[in-house]
C-alpha positions as CSV (number, residue, x, y, z in Angstrom):
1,X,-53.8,-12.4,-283.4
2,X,-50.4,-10.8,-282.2
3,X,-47.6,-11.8,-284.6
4,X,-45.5,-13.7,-281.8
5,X,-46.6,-15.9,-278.8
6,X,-44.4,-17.3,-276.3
7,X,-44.3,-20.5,-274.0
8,X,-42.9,-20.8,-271.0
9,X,-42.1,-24.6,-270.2
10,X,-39.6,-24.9,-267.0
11,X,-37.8,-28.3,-266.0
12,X,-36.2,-28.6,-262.7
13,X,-33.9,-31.9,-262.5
14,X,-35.1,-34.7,-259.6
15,X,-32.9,-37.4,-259.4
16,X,-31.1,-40.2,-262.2
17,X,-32.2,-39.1,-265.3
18,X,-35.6,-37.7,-264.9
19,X,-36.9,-34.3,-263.9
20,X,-40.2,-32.3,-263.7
21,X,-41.8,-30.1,-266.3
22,X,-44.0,-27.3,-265.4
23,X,-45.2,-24.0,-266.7
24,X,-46.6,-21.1,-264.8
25,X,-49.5,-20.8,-266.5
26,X,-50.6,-24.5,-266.7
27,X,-52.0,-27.0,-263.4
28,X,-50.2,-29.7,-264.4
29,X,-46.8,-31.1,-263.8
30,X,-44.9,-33.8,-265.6
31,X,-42.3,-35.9,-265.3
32,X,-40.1,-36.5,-268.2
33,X,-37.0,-38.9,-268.5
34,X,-34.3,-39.9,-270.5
35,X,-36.1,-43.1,-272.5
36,X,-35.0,-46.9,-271.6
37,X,-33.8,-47.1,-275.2
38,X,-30.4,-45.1,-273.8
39,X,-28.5,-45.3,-271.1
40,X,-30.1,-44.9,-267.6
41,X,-32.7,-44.7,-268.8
42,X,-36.1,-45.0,-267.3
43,X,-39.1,-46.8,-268.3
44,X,-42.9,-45.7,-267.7
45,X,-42.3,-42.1,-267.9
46,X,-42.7,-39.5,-270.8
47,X,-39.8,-38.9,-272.3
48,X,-39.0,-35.7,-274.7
49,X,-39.1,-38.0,-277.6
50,X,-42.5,-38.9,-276.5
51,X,-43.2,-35.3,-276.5
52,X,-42.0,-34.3,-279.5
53,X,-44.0,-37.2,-281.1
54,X,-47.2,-36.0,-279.0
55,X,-46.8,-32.2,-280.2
56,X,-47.0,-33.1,-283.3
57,X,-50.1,-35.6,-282.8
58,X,-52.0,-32.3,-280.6
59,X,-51.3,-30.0,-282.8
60,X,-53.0,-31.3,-285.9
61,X,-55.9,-32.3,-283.6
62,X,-56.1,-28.9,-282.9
63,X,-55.8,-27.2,-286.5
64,X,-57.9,-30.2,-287.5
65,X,-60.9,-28.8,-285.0
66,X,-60.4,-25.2,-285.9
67,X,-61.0,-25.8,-289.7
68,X,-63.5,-28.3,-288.7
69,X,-65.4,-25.6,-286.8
70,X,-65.1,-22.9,-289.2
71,X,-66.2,-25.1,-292.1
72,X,-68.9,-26.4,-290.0
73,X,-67.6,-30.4,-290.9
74,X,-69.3,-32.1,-288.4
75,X,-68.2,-35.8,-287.1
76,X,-68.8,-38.0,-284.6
77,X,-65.1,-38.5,-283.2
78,X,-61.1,-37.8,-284.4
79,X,-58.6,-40.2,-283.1
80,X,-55.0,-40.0,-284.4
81,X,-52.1,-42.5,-283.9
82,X,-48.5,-41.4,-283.9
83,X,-45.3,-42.4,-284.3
84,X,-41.8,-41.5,-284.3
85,X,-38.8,-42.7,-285.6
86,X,-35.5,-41.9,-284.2
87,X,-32.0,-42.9,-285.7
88,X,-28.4,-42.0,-285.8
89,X,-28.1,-39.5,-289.5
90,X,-24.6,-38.1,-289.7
91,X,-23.6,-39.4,-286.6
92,X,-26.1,-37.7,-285.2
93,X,-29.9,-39.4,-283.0
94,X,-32.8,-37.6,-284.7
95,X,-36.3,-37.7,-285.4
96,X,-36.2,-38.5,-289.0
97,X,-39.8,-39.3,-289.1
98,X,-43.5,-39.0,-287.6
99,X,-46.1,-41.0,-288.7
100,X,-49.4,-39.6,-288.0
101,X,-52.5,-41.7,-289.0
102,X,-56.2,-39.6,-287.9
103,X,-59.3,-41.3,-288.4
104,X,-62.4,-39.2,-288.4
105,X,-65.2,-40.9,-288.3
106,X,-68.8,-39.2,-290.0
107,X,-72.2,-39.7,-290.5
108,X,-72.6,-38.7,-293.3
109,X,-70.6,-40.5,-296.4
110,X,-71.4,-37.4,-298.7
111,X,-69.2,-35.5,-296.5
112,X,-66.0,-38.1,-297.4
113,X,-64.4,-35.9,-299.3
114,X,-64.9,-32.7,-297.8
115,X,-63.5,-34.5,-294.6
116,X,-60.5,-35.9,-296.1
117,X,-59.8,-32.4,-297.3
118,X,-60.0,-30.4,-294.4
119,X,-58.0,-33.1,-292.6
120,X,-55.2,-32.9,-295.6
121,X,-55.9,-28.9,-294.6
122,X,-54.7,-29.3,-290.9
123,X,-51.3,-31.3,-291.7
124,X,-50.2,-28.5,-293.9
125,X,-51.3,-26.3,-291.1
126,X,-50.2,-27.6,-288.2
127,X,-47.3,-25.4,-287.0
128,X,-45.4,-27.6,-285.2
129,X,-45.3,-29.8,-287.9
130,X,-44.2,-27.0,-290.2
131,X,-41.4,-26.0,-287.0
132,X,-39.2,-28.9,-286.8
133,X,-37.2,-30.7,-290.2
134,X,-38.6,-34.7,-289.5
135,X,-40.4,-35.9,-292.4
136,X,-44.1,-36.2,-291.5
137,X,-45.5,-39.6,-292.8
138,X,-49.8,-38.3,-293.3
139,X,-52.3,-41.3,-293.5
140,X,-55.5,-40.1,-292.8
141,X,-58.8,-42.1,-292.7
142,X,-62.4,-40.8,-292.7
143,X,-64.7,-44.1,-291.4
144,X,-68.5,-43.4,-292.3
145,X,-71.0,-44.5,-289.3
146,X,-74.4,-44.0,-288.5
147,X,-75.1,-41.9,-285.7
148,X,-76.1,-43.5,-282.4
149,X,-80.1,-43.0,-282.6
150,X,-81.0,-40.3,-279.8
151,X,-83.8,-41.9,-277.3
């Protein structure tokens, strides 16, 4: 792997306080506006709070799957719940916090540990989580289950 990658993210301003994300090298548009929390702002859409919160969430899916995959952990789903907390520090709005709360759920409840692990793994992994200076908040929950019987 090359020592530096880069990512090209454009926004082009529409109208009010919202605007259109895109990247030449992704399908996919989307619209981002300031939040309803401030002024103007706009309800329904992503906002790049939102964003911020969901880079963090994506990116220790991610990590979580690659060590998952190389340590050949297998599981039956990963969900992760996240949440961010902004407030005015030094006079200043910022994301003092993200709360991110996986569950994995297994199989197999000998592999409980060795899940937890690799999941405790990919949050000191996860580079976006390592990029930015909010304090991340890790609860992470392994759920055993039998696996759906194949017919």
């Amino acid at each position: 792997m090359e020592n530096a990658h880069y990512y090209d993210v454009n926004i082009a301003w529409e109208s009010d306080r919202k605007g259109m994300l895109s990247s030449s090298v992704l399908h996919n548009d989307l619209e981002v506006a300031t939040p309803p929390e401030f002024p103007k702002g706009i309800a329904g859409i992503w906002s790049p709070e939102h964003l911020l919160v969901a880079a963090v969430n994506s990116c220790l899916m991610t990590t979580f799957l690659s060590i998952a995959e190389s340590s050949g952990l297998e599981f039956l789903k990963f969900n992760s719940k996240a949440s961010g907390k902004l407030e005015i520090v030094d006079g200043k709005h910022i994301m003092s916090e993200i709360t991110l709360e996986p569950e994995i759920i297994i199989s197999d409840s000998s592999k409980k540990e060795r899940a937890e692990r690799i999941l405790q793994k990919a949050e000191a992994a996860c580079l976006i989580s390592n990029s930015i200076k909010s304090a991340i908040i890790f609860k992470p929950h392994v759920v055993i289950e039998a696996e759906p019987a194949h017919v």
